[in-house]
C-alpha positions as CSV (number, residue, x, y, z in Angstrom):
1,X,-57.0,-172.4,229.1
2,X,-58.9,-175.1,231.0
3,X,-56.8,-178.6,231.5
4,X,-59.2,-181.6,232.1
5,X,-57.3,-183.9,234.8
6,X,-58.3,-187.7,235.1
7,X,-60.3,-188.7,237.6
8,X,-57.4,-190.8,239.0
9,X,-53.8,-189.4,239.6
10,X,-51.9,-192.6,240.2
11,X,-52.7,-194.5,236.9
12,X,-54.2,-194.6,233.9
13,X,-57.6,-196.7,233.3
14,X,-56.6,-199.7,230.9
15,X,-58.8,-200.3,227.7
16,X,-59.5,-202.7,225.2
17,X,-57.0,-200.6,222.8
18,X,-54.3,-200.1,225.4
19,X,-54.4,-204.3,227.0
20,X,-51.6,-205.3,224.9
21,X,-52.1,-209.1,223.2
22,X,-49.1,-210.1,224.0
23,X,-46.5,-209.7,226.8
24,X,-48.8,-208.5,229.3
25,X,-46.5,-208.1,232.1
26,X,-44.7,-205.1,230.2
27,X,-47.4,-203.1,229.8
28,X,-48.1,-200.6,232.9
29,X,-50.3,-197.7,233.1
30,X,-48.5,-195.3,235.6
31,X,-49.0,-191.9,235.2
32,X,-45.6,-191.1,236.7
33,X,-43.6,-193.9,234.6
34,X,-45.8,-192.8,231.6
35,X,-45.0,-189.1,232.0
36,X,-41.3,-189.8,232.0
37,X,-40.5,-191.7,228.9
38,X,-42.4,-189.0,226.9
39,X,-40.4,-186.4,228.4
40,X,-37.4,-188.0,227.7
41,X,-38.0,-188.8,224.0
42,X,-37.9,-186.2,221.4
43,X,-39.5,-187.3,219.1
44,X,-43.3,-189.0,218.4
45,X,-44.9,-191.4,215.7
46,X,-48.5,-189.7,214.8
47,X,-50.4,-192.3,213.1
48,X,-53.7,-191.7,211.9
49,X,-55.7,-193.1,208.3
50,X,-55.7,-190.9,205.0
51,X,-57.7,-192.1,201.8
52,X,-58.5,-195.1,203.5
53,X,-54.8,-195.9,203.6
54,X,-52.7,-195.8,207.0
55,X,-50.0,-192.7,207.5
56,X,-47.5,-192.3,210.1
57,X,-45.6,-189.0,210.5
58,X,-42.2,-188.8,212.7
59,X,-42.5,-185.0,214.8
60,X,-41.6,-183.1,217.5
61,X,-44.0,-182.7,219.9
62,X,-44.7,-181.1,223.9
63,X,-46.0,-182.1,227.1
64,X,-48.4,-179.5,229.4
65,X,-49.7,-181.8,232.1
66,X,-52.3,-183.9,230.6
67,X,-52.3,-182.8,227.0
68,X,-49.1,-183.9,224.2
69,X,-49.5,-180.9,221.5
70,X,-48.1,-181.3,218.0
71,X,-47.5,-178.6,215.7
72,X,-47.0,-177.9,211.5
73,X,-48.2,-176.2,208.7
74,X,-51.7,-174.9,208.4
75,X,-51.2,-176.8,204.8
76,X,-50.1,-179.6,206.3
77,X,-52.7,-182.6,205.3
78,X,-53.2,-184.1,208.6
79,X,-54.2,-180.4,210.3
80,X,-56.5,-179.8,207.7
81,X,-58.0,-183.4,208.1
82,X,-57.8,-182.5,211.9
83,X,-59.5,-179.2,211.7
84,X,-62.1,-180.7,209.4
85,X,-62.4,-183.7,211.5
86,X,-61.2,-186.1,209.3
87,X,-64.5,-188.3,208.3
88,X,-64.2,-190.4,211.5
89,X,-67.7,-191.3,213.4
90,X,-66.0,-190.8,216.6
91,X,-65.0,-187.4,215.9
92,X,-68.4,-186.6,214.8
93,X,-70.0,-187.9,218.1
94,X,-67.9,-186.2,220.1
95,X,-69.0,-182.7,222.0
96,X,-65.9,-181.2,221.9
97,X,-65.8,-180.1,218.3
98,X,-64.1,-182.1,215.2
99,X,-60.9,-183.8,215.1
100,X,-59.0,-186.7,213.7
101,X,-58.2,-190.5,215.6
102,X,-55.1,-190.9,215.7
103,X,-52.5,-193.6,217.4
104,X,-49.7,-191.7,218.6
105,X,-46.7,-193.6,219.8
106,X,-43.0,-193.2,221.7
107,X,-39.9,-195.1,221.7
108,X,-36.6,-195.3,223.8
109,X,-34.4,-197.6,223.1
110,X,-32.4,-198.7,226.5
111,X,-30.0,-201.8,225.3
112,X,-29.3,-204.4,222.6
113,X,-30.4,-207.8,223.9
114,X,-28.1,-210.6,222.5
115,X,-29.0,-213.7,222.9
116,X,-27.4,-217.4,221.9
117,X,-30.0,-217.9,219.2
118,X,-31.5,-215.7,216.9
119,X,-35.3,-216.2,217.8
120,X,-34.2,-214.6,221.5
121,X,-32.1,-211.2,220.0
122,X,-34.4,-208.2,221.4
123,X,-33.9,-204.7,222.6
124,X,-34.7,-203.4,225.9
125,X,-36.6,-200.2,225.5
126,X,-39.3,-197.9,227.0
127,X,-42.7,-196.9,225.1
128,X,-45.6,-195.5,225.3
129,X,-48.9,-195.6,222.8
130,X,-51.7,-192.9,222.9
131,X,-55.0,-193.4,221.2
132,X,-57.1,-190.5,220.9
133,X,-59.4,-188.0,218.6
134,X,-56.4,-185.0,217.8
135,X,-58.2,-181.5,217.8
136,X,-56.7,-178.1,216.7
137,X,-56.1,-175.6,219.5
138,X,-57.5,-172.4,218.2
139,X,-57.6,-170.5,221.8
140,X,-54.7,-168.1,221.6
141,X,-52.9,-168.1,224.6
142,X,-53.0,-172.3,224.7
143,X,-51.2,-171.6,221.1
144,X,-48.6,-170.3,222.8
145,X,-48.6,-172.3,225.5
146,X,-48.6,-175.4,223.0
147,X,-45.8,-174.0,220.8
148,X,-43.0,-172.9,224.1
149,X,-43.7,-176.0,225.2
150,X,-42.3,-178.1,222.4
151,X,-39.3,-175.6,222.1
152,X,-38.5,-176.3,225.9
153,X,-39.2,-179.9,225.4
154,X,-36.4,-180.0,223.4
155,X,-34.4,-177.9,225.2
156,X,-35.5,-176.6,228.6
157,X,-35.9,-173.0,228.7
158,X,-35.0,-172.5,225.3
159,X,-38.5,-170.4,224.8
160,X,-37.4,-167.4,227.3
161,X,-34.1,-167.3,225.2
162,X,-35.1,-167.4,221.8
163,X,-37.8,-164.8,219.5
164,X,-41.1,-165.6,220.0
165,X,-43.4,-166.4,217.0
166,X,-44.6,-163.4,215.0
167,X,-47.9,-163.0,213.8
168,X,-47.0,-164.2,210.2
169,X,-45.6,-167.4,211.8
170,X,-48.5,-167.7,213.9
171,X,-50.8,-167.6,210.9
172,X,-48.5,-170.1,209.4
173,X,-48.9,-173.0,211.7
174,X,-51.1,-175.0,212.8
175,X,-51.9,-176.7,216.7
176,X,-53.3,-180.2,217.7
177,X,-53.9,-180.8,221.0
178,X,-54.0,-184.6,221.8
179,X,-55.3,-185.4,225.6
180,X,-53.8,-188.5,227.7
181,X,-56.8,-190.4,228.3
182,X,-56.4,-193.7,226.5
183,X,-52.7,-194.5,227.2
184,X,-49.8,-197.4,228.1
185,X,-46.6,-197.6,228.5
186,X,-44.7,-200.7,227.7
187,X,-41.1,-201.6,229.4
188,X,-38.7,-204.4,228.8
189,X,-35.4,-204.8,230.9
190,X,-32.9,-207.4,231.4
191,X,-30.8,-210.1,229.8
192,X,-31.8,-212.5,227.6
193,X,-34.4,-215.0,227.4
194,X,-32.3,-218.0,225.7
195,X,-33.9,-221.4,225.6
196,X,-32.5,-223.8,228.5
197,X,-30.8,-226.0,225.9
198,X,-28.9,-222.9,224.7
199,X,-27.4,-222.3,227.4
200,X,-24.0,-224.5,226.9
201,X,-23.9,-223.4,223.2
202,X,-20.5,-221.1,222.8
203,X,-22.0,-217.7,221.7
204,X,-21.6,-214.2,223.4
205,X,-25.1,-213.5,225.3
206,X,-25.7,-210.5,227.2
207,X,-26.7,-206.7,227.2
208,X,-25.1,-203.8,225.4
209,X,-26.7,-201.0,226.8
210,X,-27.3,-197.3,224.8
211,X,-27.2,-194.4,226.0
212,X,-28.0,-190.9,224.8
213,X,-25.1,-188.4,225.4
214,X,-25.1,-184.5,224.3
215,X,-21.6,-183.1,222.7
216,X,-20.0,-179.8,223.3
217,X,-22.5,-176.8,221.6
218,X,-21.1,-175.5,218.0
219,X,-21.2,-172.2,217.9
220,X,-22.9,-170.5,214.6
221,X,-21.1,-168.8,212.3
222,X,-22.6,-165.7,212.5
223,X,-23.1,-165.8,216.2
224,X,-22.1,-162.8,217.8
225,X,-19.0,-163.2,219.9
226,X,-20.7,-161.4,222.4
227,X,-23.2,-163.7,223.1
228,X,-21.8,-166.4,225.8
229,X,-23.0,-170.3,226.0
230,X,-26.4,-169.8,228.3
231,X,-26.4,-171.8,231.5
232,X,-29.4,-174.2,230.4
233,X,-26.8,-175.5,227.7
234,X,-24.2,-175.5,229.8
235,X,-26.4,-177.9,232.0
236,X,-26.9,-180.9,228.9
């Protein structure tokens, strides 16, 4: 399995699609920074045009250095339209085989931004957009590359301690490979941003900040009693 690496390891090139229109000095395009919040997240927005109408799909998703891979049914719509390439001209163009464009987007939410007026409520938050042509993985071994590495990117190490997919399952889903070429990252922190007449008005203003917290594993039912809490759990 062959990973393409940018010609640049510190950031990614800006383009027209990732220059934000507004609230320019949020965006950033650091590989590092960029890398981070999708690791973090859980879970991704795949957006991507069906019938001429615009569909966005909420799904789990993993990282392997340069590449976000997505996985579902071989059924499923969107990885048929993927595997078909989806009618788009770029697609078409493109030497690397069909695929579908897609906009595929991540959120973490950081704080609730309170402000003395309305206009100025906000959240502070972490988020990155990739735009790209999606293409199925068909190589074996980058299946299963594709597939541990959304089980461990929601739990680390969760791939060496669980079944691996048979061939039935294997047959049964379906693997998009999505490369981080065209990428942001957009970041707000801070307080407020009231209006300097605002300020005397007598209204709470500040941060409340969120954060994400794991509680004590439940045991399954049937769960052998044998079986103790592994260390990678332990470790949440």
């Amino acid at each position: 399995m062959e990973i393409a690496m940018p010609e640049s390891t510190a950031a990614y090139q800006p383009t027209p699609r990732t220059v934000p229109t507004r609230a320019r000095e949020r965006a950033a395009y650091d590989r590092e920074l960029v890398h981070g919040i999708l690791d973090e997240a859980y879970v991704c927005h795949l957006g991507f045009v069906r019938d001429g109408a615009p569909v966005v799909l909420p799904t789990l998703y993993g990282r392997v250095d340069e590449r976000l891979y997505v996985h579902g049914s071989t059924g499923s719509r969107p990885l048929r339209m993927t595997a078909a390439g989806g009618g788009t001209e770029r697609a078409a163009e493109s030497e690397a085989g069909p695929g579908l464009a897609v906009c595929l987007t991540v959120t973490l939410v950081d704080g609730l931004v309170l402000a003395r007026s309305a206009f100025h409520h906000s959240i502070n938050y972490r988020s990155v957009v990739v735009h790209g042509i999606a293409r199925q993985v068909t190589d074996p071994e980058e299946r299963r590359t594709a597939l541990d590495a959304i089980v461990d990117h929601v739990v680390p190490g969760r791939s060496y301690d669980s079944r691996p997919a048979n061939a039935r399952e294997l047959a049964a889903t379906a693997v998009i490979r999505l490369d981080l070429d065209e990428v942001s990252a957009k970041v707000r922190t801070g307080g407020p941003n009231d209006d300097p007449e605002d300020l005397s008005l007598p209204h709470w203003a500040g941060v409340v900040p969120l954060a994400r917290g794991y509680g004590a594993p439940v045991r399954s039912d049937d769960l052998d009693p044998a079986i103790a809490l592994p260390d990678y759990l332990s470790a949440l």
